[in-house]
C-alpha positions as a LaTeX table, in Angstrom:
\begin{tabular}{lrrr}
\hline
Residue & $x$ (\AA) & $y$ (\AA) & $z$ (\AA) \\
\hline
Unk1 & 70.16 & 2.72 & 11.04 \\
Unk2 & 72.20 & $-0.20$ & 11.59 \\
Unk3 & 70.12 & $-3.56$ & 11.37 \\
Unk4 & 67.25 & $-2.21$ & 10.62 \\
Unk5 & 65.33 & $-2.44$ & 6.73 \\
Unk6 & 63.98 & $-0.16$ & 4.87 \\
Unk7 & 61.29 & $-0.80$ & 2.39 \\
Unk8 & 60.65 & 1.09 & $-0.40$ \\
Unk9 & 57.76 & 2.83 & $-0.87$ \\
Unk10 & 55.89 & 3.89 & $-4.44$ \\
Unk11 & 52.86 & 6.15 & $-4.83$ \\
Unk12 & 51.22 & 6.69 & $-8.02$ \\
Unk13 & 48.81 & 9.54 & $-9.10$ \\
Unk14 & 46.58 & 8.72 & $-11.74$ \\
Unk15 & 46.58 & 11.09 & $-14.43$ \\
Unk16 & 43.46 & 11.62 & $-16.59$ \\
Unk17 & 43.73 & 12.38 & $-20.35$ \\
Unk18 & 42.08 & 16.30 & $-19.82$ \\
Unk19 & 42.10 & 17.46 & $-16.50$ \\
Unk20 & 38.51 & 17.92 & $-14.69$ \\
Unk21 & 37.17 & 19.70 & $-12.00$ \\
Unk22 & 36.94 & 16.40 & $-9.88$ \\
Unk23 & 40.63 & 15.83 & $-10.08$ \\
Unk24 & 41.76 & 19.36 & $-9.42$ \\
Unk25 & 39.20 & 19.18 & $-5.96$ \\
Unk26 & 41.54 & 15.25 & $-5.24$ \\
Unk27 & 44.67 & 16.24 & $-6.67$ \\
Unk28 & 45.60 & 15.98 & $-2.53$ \\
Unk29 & 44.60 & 12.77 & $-2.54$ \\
Unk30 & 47.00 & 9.22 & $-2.98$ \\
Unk31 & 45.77 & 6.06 & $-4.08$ \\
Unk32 & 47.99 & 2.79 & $-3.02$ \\
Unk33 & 47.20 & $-0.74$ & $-3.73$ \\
Unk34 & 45.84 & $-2.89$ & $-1.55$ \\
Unk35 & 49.23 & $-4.96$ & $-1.36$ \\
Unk36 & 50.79 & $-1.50$ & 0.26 \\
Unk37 & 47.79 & $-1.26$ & 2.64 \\
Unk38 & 48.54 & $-4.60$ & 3.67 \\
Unk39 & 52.10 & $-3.90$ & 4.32 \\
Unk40 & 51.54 & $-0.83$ & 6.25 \\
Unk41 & 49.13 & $-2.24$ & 8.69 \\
Unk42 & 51.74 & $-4.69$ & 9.07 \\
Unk43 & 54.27 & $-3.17$ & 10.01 \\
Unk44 & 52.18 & $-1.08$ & 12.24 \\
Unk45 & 50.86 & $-4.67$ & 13.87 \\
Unk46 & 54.80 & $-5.86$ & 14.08 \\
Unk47 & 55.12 & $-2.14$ & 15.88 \\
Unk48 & 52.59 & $-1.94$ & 18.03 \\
Unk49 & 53.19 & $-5.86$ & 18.85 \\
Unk50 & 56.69 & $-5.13$ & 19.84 \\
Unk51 & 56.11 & $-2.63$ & 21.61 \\
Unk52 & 53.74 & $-4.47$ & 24.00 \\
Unk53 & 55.45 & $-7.25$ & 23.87 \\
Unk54 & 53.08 & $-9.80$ & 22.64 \\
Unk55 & 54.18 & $-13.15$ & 21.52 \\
Unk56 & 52.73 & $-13.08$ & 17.95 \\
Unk57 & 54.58 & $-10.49$ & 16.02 \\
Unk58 & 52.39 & $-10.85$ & 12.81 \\
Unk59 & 49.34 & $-10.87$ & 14.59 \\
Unk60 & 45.87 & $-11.03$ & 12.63 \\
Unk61 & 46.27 & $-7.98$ & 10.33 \\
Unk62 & 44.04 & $-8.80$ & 7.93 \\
Unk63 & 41.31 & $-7.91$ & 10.09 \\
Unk64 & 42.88 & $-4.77$ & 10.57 \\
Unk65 & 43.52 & $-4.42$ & 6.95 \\
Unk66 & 39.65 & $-5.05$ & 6.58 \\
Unk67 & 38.86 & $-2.75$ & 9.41 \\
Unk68 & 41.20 & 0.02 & 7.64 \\
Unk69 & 39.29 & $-0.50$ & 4.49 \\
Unk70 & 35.84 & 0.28 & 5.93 \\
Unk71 & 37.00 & 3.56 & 7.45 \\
Unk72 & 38.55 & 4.30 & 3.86 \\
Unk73 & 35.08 & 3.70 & 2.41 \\
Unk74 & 33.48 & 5.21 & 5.33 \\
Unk75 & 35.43 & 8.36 & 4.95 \\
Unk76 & 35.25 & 8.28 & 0.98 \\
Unk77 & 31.04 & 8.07 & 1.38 \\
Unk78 & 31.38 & 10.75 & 3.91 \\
Unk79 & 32.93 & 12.93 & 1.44 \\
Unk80 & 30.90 & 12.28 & $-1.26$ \\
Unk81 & 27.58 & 12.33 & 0.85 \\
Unk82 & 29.01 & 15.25 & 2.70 \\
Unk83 & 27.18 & 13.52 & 5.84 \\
Unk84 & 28.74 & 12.08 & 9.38 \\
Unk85 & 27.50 & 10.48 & 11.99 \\
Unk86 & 27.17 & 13.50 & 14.20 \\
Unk87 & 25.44 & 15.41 & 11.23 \\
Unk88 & 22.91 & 12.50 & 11.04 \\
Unk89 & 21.92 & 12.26 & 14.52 \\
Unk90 & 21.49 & 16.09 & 14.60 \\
Unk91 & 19.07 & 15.44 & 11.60 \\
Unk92 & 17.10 & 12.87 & 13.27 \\
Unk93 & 16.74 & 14.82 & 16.29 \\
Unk94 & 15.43 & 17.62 & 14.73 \\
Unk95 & 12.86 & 16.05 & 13.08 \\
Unk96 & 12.23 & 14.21 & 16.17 \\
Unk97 & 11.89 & 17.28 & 17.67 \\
Unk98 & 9.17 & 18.58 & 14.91 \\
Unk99 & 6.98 & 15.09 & 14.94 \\
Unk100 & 6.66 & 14.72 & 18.33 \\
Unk101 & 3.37 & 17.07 & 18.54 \\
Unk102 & 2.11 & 14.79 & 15.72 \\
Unk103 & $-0.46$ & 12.81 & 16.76 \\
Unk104 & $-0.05$ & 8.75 & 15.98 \\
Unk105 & $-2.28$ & 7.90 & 12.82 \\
Unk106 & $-3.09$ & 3.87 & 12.70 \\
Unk107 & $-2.09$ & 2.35 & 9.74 \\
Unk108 & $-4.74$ & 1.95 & 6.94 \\
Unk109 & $-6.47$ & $-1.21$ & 5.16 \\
Unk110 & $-4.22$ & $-3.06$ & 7.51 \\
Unk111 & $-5.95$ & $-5.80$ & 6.82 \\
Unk112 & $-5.97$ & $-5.80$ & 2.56 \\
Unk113 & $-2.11$ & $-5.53$ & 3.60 \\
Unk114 & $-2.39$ & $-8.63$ & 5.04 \\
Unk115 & $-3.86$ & $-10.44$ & 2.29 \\
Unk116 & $-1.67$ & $-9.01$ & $-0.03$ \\
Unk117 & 1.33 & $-10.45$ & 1.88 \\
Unk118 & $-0.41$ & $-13.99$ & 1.79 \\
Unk119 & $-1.17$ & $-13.83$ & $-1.76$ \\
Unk120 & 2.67 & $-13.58$ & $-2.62$ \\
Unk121 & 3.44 & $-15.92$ & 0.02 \\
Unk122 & 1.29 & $-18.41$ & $-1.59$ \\
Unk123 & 1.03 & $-17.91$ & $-5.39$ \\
Unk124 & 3.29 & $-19.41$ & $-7.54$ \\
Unk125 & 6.28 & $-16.63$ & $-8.75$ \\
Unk126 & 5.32 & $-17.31$ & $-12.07$ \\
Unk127 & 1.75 & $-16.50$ & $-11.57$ \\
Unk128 & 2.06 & $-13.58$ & $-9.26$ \\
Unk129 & $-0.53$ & $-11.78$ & $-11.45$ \\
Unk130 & $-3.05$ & $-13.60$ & $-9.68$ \\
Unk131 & $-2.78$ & $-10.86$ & $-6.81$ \\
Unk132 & $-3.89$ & $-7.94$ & $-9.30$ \\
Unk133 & $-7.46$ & $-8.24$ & $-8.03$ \\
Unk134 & $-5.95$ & $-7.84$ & $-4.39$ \\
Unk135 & $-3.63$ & $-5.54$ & $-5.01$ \\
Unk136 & $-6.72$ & $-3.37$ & $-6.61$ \\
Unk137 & $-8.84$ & $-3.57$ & $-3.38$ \\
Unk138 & $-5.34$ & $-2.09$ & $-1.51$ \\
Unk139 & $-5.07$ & 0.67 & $-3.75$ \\
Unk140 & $-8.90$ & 1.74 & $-3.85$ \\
Unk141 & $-8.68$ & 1.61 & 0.26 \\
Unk142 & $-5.60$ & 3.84 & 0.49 \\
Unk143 & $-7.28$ & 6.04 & $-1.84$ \\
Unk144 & $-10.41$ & 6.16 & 0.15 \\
Unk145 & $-8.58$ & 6.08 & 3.52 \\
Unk146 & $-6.11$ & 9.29 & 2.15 \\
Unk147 & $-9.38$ & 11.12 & 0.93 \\
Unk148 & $-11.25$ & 10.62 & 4.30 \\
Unk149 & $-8.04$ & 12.04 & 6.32 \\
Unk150 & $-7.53$ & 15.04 & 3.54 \\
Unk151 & $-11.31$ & 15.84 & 4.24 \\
Unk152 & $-11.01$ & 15.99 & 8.07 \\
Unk153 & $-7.75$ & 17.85 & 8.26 \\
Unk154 & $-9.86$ & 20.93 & 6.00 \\
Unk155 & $-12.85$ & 20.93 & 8.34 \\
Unk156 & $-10.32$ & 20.63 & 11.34 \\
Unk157 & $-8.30$ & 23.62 & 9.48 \\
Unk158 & $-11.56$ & 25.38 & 8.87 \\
Unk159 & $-13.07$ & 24.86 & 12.22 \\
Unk160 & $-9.51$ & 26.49 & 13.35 \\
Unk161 & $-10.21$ & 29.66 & 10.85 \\
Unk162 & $-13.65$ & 30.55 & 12.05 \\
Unk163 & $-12.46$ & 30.25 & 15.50 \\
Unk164 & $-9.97$ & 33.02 & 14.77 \\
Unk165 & $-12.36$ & 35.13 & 12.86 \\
Unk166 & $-14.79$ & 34.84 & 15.23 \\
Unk167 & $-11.93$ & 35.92 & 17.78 \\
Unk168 & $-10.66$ & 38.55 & 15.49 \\
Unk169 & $-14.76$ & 40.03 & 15.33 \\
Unk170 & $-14.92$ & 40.12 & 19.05 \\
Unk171 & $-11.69$ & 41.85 & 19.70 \\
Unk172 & $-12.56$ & 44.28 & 16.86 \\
Unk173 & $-16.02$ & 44.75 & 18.85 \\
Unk174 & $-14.05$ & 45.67 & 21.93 \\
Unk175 & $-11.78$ & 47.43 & 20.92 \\
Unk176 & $-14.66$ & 49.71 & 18.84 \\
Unk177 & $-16.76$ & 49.95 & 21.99 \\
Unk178 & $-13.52$ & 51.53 & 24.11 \\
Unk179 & $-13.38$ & 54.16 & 21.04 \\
Unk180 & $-14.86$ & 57.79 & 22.41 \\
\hline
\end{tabular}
């Protein structure tokens, strides 16, 4: 040990008043101060620094103290969500991978959207009610343009089910005429 100090190190667990099931599924868990994460990234800066060689022992370590913080919070959401990265792009793909057959629908009343969008941009935030009337005519055409699509995909759907029954009375047909 020689010349070398030590530095004392406290960690506190936070104790509720009644335990709960939350606490018993963290009681692994440590919380320090930000002051302690501060001094452990430095030292591991002074380390690493000395260790290289590099003429700034201190270093900037509070933009490792800032990047240590995001992974904290990154792994803290990744335990709550229960969702990485790797999870995430395996979702996307996979519903990638089920849309892609989908043909592209253009967007409807593209062009009420459009003067709904100038309407905000030029009425008065006080007297944004003015765009009611506007925001009517948008509503009636997405109504009209959801109704139009629902009634093609039934006749497309029902177009598709005589098809089969129609295939369905052939084979039957054949299949009666090989009988003895």
């Amino acid at each position: 040990m020689g010349n070398q100090s030590t530095r004392a190190t406290h960690f506190h667990r936070q104790e509720a008043a009644e335990p709960t099931e939350e606490l018993s599924s963290n009681e692994h868990h440590i919380n320090i101060s930000n002051k302690m994460v501060e001094r452990l990234v430095e030292d591991a800066t002074i380390t690493s620094e000395a260790v290289t060689g590099s003429s700034n022992p201190r270093g900037d370590y509070k933009e490792k103290i800032f990047i240590e913080k995001l992974k904290c919070m990154d792994d803290k959401h990744t335990e709550r969500c229960g969702l990485t990265a790797e999870e995430l792009n395996a979702l996307v793909a996979r519903v990638e991978l089920r849309t892609s057959h989908m043909a592209y629908e253009e967007p409807v009343c593209e062009e009420v959207k459009d003067k709904i969008i100038e309407c905000y941009d030029s009425t008065d935030p006080s007297e944004i009610i003015k765009c009611w009337d506007t925001i009517g005519v948008f509503t009636q055409c997405v109504q009209e343009a959801s109704a139009k699509r629902l009634i093609a995909r039934t006749m497309r759907e029902a177009e598709v089910l005589a098809q089969r029954s129609r295939r369905v009375a052939r084979a039957r047909e054949h299949a009666l005429k090989d009988l003895p």
